[in-house]
C-alpha positions as CSV (number, residue, x, y, z in Angstrom):
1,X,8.6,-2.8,-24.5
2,X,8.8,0.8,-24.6
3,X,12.2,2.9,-23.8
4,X,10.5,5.4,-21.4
5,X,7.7,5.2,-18.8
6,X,6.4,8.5,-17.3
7,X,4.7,9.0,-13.6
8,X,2.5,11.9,-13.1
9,X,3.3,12.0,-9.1
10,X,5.9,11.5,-6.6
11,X,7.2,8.2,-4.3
12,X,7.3,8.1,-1.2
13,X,7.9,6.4,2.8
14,X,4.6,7.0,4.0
15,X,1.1,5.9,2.5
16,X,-0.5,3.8,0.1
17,X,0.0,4.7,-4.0
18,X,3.4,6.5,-2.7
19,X,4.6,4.1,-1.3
20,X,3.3,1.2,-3.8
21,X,5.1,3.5,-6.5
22,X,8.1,3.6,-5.0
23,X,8.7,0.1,-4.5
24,X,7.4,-0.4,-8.3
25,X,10.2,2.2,-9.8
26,X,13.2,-0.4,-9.0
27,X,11.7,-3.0,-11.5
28,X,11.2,-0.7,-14.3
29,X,14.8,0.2,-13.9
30,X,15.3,-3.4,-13.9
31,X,13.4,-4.1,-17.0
32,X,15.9,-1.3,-18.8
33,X,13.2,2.0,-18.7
34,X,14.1,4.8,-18.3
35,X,11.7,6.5,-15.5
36,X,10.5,9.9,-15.6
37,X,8.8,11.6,-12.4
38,X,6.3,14.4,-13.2
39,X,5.3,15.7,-9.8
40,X,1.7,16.7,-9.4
41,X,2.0,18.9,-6.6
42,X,4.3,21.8,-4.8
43,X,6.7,20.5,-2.4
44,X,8.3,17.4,-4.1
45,X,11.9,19.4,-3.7
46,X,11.7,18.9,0.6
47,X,11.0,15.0,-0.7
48,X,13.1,12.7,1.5
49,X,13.1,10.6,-1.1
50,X,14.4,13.0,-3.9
51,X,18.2,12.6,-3.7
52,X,18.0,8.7,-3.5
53,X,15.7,9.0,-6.6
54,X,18.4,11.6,-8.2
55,X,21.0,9.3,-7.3
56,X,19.5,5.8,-8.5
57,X,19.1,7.6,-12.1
58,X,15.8,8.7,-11.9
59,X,14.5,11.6,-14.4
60,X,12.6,14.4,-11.9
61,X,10.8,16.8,-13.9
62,X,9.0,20.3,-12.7
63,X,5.6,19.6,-11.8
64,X,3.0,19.6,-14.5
65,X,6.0,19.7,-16.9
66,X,4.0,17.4,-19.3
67,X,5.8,19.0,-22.2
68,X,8.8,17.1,-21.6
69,X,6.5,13.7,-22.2
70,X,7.8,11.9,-25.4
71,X,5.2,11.4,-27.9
72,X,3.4,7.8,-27.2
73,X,5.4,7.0,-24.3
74,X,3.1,5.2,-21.3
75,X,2.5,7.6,-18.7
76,X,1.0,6.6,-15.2
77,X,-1.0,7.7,-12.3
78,X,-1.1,6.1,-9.1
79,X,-4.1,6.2,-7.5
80,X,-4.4,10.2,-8.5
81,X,-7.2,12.3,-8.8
82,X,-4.6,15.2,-9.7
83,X,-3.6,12.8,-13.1
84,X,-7.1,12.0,-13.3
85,X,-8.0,15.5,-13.7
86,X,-4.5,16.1,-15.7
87,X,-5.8,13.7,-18.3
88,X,-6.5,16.7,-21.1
89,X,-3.3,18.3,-20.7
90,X,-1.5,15.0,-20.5
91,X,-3.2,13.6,-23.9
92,X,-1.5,16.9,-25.6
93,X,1.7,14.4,-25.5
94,X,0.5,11.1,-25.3
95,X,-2.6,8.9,-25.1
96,X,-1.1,6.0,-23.9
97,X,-2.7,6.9,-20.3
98,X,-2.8,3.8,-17.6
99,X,-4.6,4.3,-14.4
100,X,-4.1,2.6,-11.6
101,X,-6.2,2.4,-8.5
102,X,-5.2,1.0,-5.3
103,X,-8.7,0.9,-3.9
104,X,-11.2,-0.9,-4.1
105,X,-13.9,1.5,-5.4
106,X,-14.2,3.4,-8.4
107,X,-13.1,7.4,-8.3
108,X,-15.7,9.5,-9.9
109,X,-13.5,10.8,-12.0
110,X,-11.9,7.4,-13.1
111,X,-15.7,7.1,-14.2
112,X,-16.1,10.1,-16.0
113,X,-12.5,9.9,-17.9
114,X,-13.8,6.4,-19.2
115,X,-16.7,7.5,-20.3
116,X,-14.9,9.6,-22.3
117,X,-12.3,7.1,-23.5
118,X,-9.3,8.6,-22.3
119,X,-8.0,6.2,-20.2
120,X,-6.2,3.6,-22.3
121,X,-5.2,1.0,-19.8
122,X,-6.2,0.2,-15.9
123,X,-3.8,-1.5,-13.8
124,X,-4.8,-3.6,-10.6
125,X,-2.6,-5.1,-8.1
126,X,-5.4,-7.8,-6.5
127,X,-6.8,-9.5,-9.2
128,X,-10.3,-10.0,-7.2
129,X,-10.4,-6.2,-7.5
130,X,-10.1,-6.5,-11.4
131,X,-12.7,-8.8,-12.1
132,X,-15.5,-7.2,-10.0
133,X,-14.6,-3.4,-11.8
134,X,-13.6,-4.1,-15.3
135,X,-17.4,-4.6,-16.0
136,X,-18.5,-1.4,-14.5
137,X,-15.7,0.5,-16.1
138,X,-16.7,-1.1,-19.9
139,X,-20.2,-0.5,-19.0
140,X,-19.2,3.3,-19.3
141,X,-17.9,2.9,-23.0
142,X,-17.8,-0.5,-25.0
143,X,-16.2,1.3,-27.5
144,X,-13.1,2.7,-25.9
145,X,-10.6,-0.6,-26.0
146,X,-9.0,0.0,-22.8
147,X,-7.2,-2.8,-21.4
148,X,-7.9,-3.7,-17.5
149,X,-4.7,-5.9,-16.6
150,X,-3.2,-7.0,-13.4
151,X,0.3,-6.7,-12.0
152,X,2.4,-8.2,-9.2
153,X,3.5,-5.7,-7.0
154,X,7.0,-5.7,-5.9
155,X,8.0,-5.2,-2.4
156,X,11.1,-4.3,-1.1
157,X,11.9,-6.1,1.7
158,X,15.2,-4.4,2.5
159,X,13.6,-1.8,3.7
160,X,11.9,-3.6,6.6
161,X,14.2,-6.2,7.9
162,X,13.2,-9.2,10.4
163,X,13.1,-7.8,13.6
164,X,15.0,-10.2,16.5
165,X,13.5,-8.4,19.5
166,X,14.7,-11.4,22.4
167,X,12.9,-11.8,25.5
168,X,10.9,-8.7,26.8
169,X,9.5,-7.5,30.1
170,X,6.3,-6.1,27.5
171,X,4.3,-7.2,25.1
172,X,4.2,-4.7,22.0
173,X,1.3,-4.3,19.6
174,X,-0.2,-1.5,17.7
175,X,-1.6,-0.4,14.0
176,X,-0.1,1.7,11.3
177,X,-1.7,3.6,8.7
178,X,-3.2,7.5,7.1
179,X,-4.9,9.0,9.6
180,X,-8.1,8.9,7.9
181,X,-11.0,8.0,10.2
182,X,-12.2,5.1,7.9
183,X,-8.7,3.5,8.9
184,X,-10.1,2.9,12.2
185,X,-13.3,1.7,13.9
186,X,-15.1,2.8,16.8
187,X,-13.8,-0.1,18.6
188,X,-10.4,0.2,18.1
189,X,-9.3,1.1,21.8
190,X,-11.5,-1.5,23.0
191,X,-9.9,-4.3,21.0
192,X,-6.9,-2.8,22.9
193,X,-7.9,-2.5,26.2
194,X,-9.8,-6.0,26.7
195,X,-7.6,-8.4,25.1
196,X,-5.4,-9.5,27.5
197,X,-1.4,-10.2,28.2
198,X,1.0,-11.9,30.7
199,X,3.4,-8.9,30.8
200,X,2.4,-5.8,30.3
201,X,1.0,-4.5,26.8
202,X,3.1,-1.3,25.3
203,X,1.3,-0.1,22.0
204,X,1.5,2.4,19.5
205,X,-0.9,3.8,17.2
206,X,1.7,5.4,14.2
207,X,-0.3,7.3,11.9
208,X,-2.9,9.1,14.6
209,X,-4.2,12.7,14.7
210,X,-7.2,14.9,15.7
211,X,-9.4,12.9,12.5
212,X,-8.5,9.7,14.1
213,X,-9.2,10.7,17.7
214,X,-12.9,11.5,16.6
215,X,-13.8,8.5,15.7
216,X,-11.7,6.5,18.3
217,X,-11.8,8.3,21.6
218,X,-8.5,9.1,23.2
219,X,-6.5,6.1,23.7
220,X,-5.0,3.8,26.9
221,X,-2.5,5.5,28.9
222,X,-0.4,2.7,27.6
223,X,-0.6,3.5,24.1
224,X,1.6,6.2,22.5
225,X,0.1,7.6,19.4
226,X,2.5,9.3,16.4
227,X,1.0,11.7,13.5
228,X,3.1,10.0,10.8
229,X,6.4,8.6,9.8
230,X,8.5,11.4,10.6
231,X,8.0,11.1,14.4
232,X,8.4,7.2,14.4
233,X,9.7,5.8,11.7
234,X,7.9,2.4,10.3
235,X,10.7,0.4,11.1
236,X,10.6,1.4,15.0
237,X,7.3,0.3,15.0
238,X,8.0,-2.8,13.7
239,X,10.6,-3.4,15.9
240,X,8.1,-2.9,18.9
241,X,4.9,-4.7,17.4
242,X,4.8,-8.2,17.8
243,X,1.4,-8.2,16.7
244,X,0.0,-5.5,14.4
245,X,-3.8,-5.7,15.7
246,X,-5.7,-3.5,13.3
247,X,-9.3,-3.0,12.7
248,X,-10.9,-0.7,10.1
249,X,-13.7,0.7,8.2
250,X,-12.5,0.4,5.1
251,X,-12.1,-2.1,3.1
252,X,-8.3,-3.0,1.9
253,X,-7.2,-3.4,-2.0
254,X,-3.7,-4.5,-1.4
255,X,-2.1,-3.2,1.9
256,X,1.3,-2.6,2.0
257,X,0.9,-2.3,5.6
258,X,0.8,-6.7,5.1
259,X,3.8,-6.9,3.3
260,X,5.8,-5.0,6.0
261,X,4.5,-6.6,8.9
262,X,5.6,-10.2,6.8
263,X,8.7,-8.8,6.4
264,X,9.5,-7.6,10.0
265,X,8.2,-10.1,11.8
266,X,5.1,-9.0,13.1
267,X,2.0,-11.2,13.3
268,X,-0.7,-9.5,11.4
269,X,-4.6,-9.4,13.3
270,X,-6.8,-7.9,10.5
271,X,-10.3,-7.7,9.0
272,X,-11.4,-10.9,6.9
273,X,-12.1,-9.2,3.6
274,X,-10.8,-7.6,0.8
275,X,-7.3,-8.1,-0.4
276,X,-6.2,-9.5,3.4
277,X,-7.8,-12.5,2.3
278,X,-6.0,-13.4,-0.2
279,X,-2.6,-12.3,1.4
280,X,-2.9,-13.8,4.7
281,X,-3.1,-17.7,5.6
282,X,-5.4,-17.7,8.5
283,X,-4.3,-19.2,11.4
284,X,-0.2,-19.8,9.6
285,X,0.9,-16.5,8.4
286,X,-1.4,-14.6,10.8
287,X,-5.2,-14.3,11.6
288,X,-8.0,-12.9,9.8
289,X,-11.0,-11.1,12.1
290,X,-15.0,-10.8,11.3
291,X,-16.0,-9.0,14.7
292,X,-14.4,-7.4,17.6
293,X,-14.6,-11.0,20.1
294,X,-11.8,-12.1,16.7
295,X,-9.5,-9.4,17.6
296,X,-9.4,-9.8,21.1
297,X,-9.1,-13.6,21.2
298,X,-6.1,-14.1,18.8
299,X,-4.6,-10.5,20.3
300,X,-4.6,-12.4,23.3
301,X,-3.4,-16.2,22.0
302,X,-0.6,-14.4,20.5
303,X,0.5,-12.6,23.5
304,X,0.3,-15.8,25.9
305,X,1.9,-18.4,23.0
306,X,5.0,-16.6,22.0
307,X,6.4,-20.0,20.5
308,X,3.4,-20.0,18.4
309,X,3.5,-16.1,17.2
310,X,7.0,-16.7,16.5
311,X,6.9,-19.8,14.2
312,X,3.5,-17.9,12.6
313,X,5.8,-14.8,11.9
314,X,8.1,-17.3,10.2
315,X,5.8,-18.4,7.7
316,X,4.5,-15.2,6.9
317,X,7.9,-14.0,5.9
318,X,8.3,-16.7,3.5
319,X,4.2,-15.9,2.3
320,X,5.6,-12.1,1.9
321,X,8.6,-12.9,-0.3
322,X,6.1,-15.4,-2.3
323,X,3.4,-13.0,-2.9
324,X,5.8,-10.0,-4.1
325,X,9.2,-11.4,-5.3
326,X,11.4,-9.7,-7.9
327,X,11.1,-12.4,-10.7
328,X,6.6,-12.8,-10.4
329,X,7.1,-8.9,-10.4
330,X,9.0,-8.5,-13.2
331,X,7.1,-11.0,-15.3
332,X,3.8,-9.4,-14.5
333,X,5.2,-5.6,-15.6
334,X,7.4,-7.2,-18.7
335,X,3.9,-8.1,-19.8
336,X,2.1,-5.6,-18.9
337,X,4.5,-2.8,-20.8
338,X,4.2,-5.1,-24.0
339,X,0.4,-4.9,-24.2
340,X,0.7,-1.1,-23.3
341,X,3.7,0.2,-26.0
């Protein structure tokens, strides 16, 4: 086990690799490394993460300050094209590079630095996603020895506690995510507007801005739509969602979005592919979608069988604290820091 691990990047609330990293930090800190943050862009200081980071013992660096990178020491990039690019600057200190990518394609980049060979490890958190890419990646350069390992992701589940909503006069559903277009489909106010509700539906589409209305349309009157987390924070929208009812375009790796929802009780209505599948139960811990008719059937079971939803949300708590407890995480990272030293 190495002493030190180094992050070219920055946690944070909102998003995919920020938000993945900042539930991984804890278990590092766990494991008895000490973490070092190397931000890769301006801004970090206005962070509303940094003082808990400061405060929790966490090293926060200047940005780019790769200098300060002990010779040999691991140092990661989550899902970054900025480290990806970084890569000669970072070698200067160390080689022990390790990518990880939270998606489910390759970056260019991640291509061209293999070729290369100046990657030496790749990390995956959906182990489907590992053994459909290693391949390509070797293809690039069978003599380069990187290592393509897995890792359970932790998940704090603190941070999103079970929401006890009680009887309602709504019904509350909605989606979270970037604002990227590809997080939605042309359907998505549709799915909305036709399934249907015993009381009246209140929605919320957190994570919405001019990108997103091109490709949607404008939404329901009865949907309220919020640019990020800093005008509705994820937890309200928990607390509102009993169902999170959310098509998309893309094609999900590991979606932290899943873990949440488990955690805060709201029944998850998603596509049936990619890492959803192997995350959700269909049917026990929430239901998995291969056309719009999908969405807008179990949208509408769940709104009419609140018995149902709730015993459902239930069981995916437990499935959430299954798929990304402490003790699987810390086993997976343990080993994956021994292979890497």
């Amino acid at each position: 086990m190495p002493q030190k691990v180094y992050v070219h990047g920055f946690p944070g609330l909102y998003g995919g690799a920020q938000t993945e990293l900042a539930h991984q930090i804890p278990i590092w800190q766990r494991l008895g490394l000490e973490v070092h943050l190397i931000p890769s862009q301006s801004g970090y200081e206005q962070e509303p993460m940094l003082p808990e980071l400061v405060r929790s013992g966490i090293h926060v660096h200047e940005r780019d300050q790769f200098e300060i990178i002990e010779r040999g020491a691991p140092v990661l990039g989550f899902c970054s094209r900025n480290f990806l690019r970084s890569l000669d600057l970072i070698r200067r200190f160390s080689t022990n590079t390790v990518f990880v990518n939270c998606m489910t394609w390759l970056f260019e980049e991640e291509k061209i630095r293999q070729a290369q060979g100046k990657i030496r490890a790749f990390l995956y958190q959906n182990e489907d996603v590992r053994r459909f890419r290693a391949p390509e990646l070797r293809a690039l350069n069978r003599s380069s020895g990187a290592k393509f390992l897995s890792f359970v992701p932790y998940f704090d589940s603190s941070r999103f506690p079970f929401a006890s909503r009680g009887p309602r006069e709504f019904f509350g559903c909605g989606r979270i995510s970037r604002q990227d277009q590809d997080k939605y489909t042309t359907w998505t106010n549709d799915v909305y507007e036709r399934f249907v509700s015993p009381k009246p539906k209140v929605g919320l589409y957190l994570g919405f801005d001019g990108r997103s209305a091109r490709k949607t349309g404008r939404p329901p009157r009865w949907i309220t739509t919020a640019r990020d987390h800093r005008e509705i924070s994820q937890q309200d929208f928990y607390r509102l969602a009993e169902i999170v009812l959310q098509p998309t375009d893309t094609v999900e790796n590991w979606p932290r979005v899943g873990l949440e929802a488990m955690a805060s009780g709201s029944v998850l209505i998603v596509d049936k592919r990619g890492g959803w599948m192997r995350m959700i139960e269909h049917g026990r811990t929430g239901f998995l979608c291969s056309c719009p008719r999908d969405f807008i059937y179990y949208a509408s079971k769940m709104a009419y069988e609140p018995e149902a939803r709730n015993e459902i949300a239930r069981r995916a708590l437990r499935r959430g604290q299954e798929l990304s407890g402490e003790e699987p995480s810390k086993k997976s990272w343990k080993e994956v820091f021994e292979y890497i030293v």
